[in-house]
C-alpha positions as CSV (number, residue, x, y, z in Angstrom):
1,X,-21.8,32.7,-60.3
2,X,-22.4,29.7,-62.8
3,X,-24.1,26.5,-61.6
4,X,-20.8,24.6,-62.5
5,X,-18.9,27.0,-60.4
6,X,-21.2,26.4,-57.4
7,X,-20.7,22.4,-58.4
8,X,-16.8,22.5,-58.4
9,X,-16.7,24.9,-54.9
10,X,-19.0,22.1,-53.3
11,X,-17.2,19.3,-54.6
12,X,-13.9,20.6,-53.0
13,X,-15.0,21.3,-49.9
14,X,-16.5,18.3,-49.2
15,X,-13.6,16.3,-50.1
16,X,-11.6,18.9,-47.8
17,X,-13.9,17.5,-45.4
18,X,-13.6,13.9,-46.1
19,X,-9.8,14.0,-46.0
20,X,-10.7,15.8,-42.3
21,X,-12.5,13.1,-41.1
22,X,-10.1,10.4,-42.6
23,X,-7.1,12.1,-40.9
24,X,-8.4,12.8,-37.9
25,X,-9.8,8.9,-37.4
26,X,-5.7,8.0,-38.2
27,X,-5.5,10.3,-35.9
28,X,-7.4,9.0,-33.6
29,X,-5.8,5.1,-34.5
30,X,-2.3,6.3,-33.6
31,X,-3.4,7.4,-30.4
32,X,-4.8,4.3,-29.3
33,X,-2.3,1.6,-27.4
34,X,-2.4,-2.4,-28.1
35,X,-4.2,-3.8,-25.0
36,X,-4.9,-7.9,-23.7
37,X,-8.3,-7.1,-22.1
38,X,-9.6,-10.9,-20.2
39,X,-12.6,-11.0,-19.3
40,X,-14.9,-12.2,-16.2
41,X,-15.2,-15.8,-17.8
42,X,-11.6,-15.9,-19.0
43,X,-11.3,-15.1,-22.5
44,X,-9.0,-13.2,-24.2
45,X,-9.7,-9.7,-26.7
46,X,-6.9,-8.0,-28.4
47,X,-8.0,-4.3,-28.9
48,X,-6.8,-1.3,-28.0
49,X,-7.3,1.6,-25.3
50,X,-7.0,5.6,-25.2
51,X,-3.0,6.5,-23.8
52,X,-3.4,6.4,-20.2
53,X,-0.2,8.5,-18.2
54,X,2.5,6.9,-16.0
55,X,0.8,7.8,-12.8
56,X,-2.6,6.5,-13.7
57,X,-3.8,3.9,-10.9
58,X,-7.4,2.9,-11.6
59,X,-10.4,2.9,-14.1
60,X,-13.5,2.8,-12.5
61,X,-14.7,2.2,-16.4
62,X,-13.0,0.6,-19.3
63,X,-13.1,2.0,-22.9
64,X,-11.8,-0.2,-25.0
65,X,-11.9,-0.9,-29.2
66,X,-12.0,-4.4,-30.3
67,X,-9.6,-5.6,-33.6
68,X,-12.5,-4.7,-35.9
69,X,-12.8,-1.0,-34.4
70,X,-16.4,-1.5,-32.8
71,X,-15.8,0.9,-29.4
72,X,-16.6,-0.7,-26.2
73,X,-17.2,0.3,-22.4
74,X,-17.3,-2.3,-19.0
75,X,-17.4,-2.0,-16.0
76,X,-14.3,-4.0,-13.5
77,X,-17.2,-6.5,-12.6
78,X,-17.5,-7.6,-15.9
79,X,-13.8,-8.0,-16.5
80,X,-10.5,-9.8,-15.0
81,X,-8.6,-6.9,-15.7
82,X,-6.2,-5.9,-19.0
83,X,-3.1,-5.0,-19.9
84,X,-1.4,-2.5,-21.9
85,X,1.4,0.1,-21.7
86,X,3.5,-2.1,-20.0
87,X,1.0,-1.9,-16.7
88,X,-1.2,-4.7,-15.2
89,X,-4.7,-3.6,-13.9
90,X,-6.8,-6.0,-12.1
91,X,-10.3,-5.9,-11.4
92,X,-10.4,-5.6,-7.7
93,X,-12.8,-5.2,-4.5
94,X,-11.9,-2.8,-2.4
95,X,-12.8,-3.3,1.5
96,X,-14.5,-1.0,3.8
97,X,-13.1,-1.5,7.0
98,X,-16.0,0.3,8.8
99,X,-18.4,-2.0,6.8
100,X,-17.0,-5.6,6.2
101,X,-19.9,-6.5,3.5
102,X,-19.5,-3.1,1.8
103,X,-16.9,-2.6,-1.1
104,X,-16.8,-1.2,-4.3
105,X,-15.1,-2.7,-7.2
106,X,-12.6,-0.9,-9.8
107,X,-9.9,-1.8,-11.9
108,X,-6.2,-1.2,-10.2
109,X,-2.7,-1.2,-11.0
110,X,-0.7,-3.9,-9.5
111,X,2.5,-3.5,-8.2
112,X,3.3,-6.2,-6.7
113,X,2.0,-9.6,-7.9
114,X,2.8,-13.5,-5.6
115,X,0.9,-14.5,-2.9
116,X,0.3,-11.2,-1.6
117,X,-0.3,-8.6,-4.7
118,X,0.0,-5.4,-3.9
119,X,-2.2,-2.1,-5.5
120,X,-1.9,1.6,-5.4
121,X,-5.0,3.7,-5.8
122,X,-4.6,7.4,-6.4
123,X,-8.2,9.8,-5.1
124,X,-8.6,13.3,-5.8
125,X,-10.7,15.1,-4.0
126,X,-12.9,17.6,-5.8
127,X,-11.7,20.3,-4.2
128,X,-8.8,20.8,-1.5
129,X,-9.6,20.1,1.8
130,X,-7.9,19.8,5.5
131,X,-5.7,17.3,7.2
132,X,-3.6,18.5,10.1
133,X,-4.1,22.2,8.8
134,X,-2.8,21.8,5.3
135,X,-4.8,21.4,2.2
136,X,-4.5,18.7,-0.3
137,X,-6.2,17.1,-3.5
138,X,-4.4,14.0,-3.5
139,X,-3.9,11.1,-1.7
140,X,-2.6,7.4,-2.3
141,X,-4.3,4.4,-1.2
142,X,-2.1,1.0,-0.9
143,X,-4.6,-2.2,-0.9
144,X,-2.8,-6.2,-0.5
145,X,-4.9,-9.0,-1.4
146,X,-3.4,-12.4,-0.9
147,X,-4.0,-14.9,-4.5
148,X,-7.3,-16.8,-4.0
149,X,-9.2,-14.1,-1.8
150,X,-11.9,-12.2,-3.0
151,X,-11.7,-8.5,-1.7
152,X,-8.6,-6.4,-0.8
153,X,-8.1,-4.3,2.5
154,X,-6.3,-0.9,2.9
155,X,-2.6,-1.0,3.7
156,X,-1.4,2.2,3.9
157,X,-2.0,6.1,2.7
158,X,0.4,8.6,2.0
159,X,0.3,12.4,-0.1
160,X,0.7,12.1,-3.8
161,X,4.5,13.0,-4.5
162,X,3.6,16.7,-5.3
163,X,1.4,17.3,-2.2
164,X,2.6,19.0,0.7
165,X,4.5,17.1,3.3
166,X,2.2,16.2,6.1
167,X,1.1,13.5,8.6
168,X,-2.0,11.2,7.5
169,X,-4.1,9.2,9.7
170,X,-3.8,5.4,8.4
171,X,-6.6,3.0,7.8
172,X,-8.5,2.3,10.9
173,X,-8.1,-1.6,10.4
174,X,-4.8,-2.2,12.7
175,X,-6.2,-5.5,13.7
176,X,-7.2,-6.9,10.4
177,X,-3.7,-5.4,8.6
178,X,-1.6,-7.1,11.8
179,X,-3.4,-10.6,11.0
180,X,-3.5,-10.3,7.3
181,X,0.7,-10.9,7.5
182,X,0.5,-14.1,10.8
183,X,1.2,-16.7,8.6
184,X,5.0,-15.5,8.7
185,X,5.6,-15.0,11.9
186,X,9.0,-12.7,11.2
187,X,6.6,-10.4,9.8
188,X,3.6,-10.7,11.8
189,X,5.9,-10.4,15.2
190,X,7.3,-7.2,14.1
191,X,4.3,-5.5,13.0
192,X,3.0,-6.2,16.8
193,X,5.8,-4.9,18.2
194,X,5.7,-2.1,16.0
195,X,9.4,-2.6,14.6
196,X,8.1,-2.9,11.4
197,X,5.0,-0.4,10.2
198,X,2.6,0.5,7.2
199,X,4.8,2.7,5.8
200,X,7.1,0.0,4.6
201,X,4.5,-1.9,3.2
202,X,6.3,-2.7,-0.7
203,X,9.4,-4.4,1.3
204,X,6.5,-6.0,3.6
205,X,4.6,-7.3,0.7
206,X,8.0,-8.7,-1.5
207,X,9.3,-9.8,2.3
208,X,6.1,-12.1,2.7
209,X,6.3,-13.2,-1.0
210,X,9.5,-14.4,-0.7
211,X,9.3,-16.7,2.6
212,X,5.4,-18.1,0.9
213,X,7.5,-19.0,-1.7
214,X,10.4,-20.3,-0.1
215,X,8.6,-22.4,2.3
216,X,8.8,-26.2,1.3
217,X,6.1,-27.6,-0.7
């Protein structure tokens, strides 16, 4: 085998390998979605973030890659929120009702945005466990936060649309999820009489947006 031999085999494979690298970081561009990332003080970035799926709810972290390609990762405290993929996510507090100065912060998808915005926020638990005798990994957490407060409170839980059909004890907060809605009476009434429950909470969240709004100025 001749030195130029050994020169020429070398030579090819590592430009096999440079044209590896350079297609898999295209690769690794096309995969990437435009995303408006604010930040805690209010500025703007244009950059871009990994494909996220439909159902995603939440990022307890935020990788992002700025317009010059420099890869970055924050935490929701450090950020208003961002948006990309046609989704809204909103760095949010998250209320313990057992604990009223305890919360944890992560970003979330609104659903709903007025005066009362409206979250869902998807857990899985590591492993399947026991409610009322049947297993399940999955379960949906619905928090409401009115514009202008700082922390959100739990609203309502429910399976993930491919769990089993069962019964799940709500948030222990009655009192605080009653008052949250008693500056419109319609609503606030009915949730004490128990005409109107957590289970409706999207036509409970757009009813109170609509009468906030419609209410003379």
């Amino acid at each position: 085998m001749t030195p130029q031999f050994v020169f020429r085999a070398l030579f090819l494979a590592l430009a096999a390998l440079s044209l590896s690298f350079e297609n898999l970081c295209a690769q690794n561009q096309e995969n990437r979605y435009d995303a408006t990332i604010i930040t805690l003080q209010g500025d703007t970035i244009e950059g871009a973030v990994r494909p996220f799926i439909s159902s995603t709810s939440s990022f307890h972290t935020l990788v992002y890659w700025d317009q010059e390609g420099v890869k970055h990762k924050v935490k929701p405290e450090s950020l208003q929120g961002f948006e990309s993929q046609g989704k809204v996510f909103e760095s949010v507090k998250l209320n313990d009702s057992s604990c009223p100065t305890c919360y944890k912060q992560v970003l979330l998808c609104r659903l709903i945005d007025g005066p009362m915005i409206l979250y869902r926020y998807y857990t899985h638990a590591s492993r399947p466990h026991l409610i009322h005798g049947v297993k399940t990994k999955c379960i949906q957490f619905f928090y409401i936060r009115k514009a202008g407060d700082d922390m959100a409170i739990r609203a309502y839980k429910k399976n993930c649309e491919n769990s089993p059909l069962q019964i799940l004890a709500q948030p222990n907060n009655n009192l605080q999820f009653v008052e949250y809605f008693s500056d419109v009476r319609s609503i606030y009434v009915g949730l004490k009489s128990k005409e109107l429950g957590r289970s409706d909470i999207m036509k409970l969240v757009s009813k109170y947006n609509k009468a906030i709004l419609e209410r003379p100025s």
